[in-house]
C-alpha positions in Angstrom: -98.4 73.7 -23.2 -98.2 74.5 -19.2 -95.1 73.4 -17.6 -97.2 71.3 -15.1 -98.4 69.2 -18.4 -95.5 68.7 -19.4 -94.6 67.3 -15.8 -97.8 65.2 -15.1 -96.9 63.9 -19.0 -93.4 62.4 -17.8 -94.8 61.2 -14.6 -97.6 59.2 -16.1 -95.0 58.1 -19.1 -92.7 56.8 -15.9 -95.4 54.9 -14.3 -96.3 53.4 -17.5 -92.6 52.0 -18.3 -92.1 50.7 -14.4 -95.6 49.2 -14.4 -94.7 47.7 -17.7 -91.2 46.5 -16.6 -92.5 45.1 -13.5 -95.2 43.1 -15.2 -92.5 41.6 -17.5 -90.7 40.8 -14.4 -93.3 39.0 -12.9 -94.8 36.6 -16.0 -91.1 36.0 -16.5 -90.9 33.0 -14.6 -93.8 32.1 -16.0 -92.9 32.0 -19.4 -89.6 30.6 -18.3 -91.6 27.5 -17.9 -93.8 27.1 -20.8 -89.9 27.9 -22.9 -87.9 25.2 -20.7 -91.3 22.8 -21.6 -90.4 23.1 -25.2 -86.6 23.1 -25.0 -84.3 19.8 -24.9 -83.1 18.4 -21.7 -79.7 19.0 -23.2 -80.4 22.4 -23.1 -82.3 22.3 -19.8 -79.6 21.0 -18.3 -76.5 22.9 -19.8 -78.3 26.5 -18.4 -79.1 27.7 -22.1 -82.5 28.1 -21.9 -83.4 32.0 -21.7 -86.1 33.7 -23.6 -86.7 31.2 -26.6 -86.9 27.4 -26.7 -83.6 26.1 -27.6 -83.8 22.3 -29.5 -87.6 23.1 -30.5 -89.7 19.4 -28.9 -92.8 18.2 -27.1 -91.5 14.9 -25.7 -92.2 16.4 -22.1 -95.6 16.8 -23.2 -96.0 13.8 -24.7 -94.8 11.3 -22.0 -97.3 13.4 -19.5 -100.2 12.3 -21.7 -99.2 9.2 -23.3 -101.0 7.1 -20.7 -104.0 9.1 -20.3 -103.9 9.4 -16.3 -103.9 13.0 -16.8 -106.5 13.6 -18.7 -108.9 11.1 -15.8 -107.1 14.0 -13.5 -108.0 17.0 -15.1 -111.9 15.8 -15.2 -111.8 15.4 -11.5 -110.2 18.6 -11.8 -112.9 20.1 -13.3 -115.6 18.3 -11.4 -114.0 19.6 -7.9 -113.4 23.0 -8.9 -117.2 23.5 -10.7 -118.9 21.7 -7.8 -116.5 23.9 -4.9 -117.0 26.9 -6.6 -121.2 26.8 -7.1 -121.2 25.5 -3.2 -118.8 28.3 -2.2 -120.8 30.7 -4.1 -124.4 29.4 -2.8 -122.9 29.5 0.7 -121.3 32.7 1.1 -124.3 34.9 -0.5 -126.5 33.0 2.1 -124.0 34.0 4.8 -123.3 37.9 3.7 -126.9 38.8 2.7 -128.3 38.6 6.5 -125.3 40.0 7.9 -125.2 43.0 5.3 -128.9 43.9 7.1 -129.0 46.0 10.8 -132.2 44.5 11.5 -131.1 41.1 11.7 -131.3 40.1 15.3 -128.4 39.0 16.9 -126.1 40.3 14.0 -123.3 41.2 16.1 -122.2 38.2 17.5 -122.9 36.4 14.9 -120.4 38.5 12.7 -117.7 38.0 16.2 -118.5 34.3 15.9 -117.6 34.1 12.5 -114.1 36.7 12.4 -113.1 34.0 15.6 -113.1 31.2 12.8 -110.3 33.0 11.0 -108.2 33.8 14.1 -108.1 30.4 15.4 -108.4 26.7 13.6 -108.6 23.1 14.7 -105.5 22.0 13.1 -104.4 19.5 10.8 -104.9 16.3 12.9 -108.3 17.0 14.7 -109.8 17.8 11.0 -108.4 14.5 9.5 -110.1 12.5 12.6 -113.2 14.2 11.5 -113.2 14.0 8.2 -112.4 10.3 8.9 -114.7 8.9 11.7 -117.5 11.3 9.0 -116.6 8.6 6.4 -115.8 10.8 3.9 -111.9 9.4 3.2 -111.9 9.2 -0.6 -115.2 11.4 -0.9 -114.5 15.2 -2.7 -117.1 16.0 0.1 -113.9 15.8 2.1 -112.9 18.8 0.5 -115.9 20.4 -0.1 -117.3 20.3 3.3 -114.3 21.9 5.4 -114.2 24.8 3.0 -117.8 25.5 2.4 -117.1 29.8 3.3 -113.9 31.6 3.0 -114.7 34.1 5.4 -112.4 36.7 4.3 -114.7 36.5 1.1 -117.9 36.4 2.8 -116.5 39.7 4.2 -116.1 41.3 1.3 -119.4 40.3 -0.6 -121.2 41.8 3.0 -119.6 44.8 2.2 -120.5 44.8 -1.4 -124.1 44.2 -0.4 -124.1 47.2 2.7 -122.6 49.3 -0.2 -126.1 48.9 -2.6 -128.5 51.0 -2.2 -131.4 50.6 0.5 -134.0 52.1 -1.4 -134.1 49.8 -3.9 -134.8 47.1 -1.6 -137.7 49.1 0.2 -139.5 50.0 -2.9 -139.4 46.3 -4.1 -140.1 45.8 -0.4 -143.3 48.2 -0.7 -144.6 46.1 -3.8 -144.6 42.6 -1.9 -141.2 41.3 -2.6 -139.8 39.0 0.0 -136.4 38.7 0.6 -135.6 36.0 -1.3 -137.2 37.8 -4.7 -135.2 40.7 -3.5 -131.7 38.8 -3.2 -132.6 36.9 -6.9 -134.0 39.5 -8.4 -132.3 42.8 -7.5 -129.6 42.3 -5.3 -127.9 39.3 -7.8 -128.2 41.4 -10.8 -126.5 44.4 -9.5 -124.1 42.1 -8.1 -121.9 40.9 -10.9 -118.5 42.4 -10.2 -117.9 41.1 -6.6 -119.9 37.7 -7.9 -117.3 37.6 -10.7 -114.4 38.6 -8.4 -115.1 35.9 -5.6 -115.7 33.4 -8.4 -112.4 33.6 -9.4 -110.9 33.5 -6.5 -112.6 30.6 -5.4 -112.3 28.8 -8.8 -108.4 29.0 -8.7 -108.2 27.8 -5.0 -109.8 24.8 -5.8 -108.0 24.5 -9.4 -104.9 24.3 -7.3 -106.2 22.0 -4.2 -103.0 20.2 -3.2 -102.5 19.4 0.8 -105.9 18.4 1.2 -106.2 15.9 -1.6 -103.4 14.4 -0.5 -104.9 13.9 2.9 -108.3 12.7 2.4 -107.8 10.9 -1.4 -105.9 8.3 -1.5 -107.1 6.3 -4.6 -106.0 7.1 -8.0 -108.9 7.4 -10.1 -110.0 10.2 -8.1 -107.1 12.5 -7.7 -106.4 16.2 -8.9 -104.5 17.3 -11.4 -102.2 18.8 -9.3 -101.3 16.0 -7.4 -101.2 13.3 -10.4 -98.8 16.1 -12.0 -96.6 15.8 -8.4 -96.8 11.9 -8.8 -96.0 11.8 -12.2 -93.0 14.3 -11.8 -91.8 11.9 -8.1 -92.4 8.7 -10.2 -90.5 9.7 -13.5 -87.7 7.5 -14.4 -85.5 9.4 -17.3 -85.4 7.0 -20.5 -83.7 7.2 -23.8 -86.8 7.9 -26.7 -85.5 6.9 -30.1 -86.7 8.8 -33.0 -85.6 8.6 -36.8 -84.2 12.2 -37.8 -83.5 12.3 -41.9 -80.2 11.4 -43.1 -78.4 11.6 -40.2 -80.6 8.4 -38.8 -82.0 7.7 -35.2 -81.2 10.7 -32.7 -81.8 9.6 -29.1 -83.3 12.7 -27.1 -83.1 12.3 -23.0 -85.8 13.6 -21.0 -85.0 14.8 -17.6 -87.3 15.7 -14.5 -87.2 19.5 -15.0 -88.3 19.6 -18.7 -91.4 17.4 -17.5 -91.9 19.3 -14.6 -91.9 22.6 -16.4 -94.3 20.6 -18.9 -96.6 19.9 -15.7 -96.7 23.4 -14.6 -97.9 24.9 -18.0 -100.6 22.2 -18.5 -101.9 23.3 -14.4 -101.7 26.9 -15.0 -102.8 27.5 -18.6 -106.4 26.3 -18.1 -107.1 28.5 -15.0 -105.5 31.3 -17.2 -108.0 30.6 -20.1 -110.5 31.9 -17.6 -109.3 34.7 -16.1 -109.9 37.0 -19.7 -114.1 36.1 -19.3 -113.9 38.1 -16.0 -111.2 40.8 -15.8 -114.0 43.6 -16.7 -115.7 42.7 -13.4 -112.5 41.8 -11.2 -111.2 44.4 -10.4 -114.1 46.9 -10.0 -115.9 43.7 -7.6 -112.8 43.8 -5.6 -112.2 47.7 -5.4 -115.7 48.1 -4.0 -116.4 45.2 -2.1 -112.9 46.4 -0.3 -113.4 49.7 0.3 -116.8 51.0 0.9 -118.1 49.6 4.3 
């Protein structure tokens, strides 16, 4: 075995055991929550919470759910993110398709047009009068409608699509295929990494839709799950919950604002994390290319 093996053998062994350390460091806050969720508030408080769940309970979980509100949030949880996400979709493959071809007229200020909306914004109060004198306080098209395009996204999938091959869409062209039976029929399929990528990305923006919910919905019944969670957590007034423990009788167990709150983060994050497995295969190759070919 050549010396230069030997080398390339250590280095990629070194890469492996930083990589690997580094992704420990990073999911360990992470699990730092969904062990503090399941630990006392005794043990919360005192600093003894580590690695493991110390005083083994789900009381935190339990008095997040024991008057249903969250699960009425997560639905409208659901609802925004499906809805924002198919819109998002719909909208940005209509944008980058034309734009990906030379022979639209016009492309070049259009593309300008568009890169000025990411250098420059109306602000905070100018959209809320909109959104308002619209009529659209308390609507989810409040939060749709301002956020129809990410354009960095629409970016990217017009890079994807320059990237594809143009003789695909001339032969199709040459059989009588117009370009909306091109787009749905050949462009889409070959399309799946950087329709998987951007679906993601969109799907966990709206998943965690905070400042805007807050603006524009101000009843209840139609809130997010991350803002009900931030209510719930603002709202919570520490009780005593008595429960009977074998011989040694009633045991009264304290919950504090941090267990619930670690409680709150772990029911937010694990359901966007359920996800994430169903399209890893085509993340990263969909953003790799969509990236860097162009």
């Amino acid at each position: 075995m050549s010396k230069a093996s030997v080398g390339g053998r250590i280095a990629i062994g070194a890469n492996y055991v930083f990589l690997g350390a580094l992704s420990l460091l990073t999911l360990f806050p992470f699990w730092y929550e969904v062990v503090a969720s399941f630990s006392s508030s005794r043990a919360i408080s005192a600093g003894e919470v580590s690695l493991w769940p110390i005083e083994f309970n789900v009381e935190a979980y339990k008095r997040l759910i024991e008057d249903g509100q969250i699960f009425k949030a997560a639905q409208n949880t659901i609802l925004v993110t499906a809805v924002g996400t198919v819109l998002n979709m719909v909208m940005t493959i209509m944008a980058a398709y034309p734009l990906s071809k030379r022979r639209l007229r016009g492309r070049t200020p259009l593309t300008l047009f568009i890169t000025f909306t990411m250098l420059f914004a109306a602000g905070i109060i100018p959209n809320f009068i909109l959104i308002k004198q619209l009529g659209l306080m308390n609507s989810y098209w409040a939060l749709w409608l301002p956020g129809l395009i990410g354009t960095y996204n629409m970016f990217v999938m017009k890079t994807f699509f320059e990237g594809l091959p143009e003789e695909i869409e001339e032969s199709a062209s040459i059989d009588g295929a117009n370009d909306i039976s091109i787009l749905l029929k050949i462009v889409m399929p070959l399309s799946k990494p950087i329709l998987a990528a951007l679906s993601l990305f969109y799907a966990v923006g709206w998943w965690n839709v905070y400042f805007n919910v807050l603006l524009y919905i101000t009843k209840s019944t139609k809130q997010t799950l991350t803002v009900k969670l931030y209510y719930m957590i603002k709202q919570f007034d520490p009780k005593l919950i008595s429960t009977v423990g074998g011989s040694e009788g009633v045991t009264q167990v304290t919950l504090t604002p941090e267990a619930v709150q670690a409680a709150a983060i772990v029911i937010a994050v694990t359901p966007i994390l359920c996800v994430y497995p169903f399209l890893q295969r085509h993340f990263v190759k969909g953003v790799l290319i969509g990236s860097v070919k162009g």
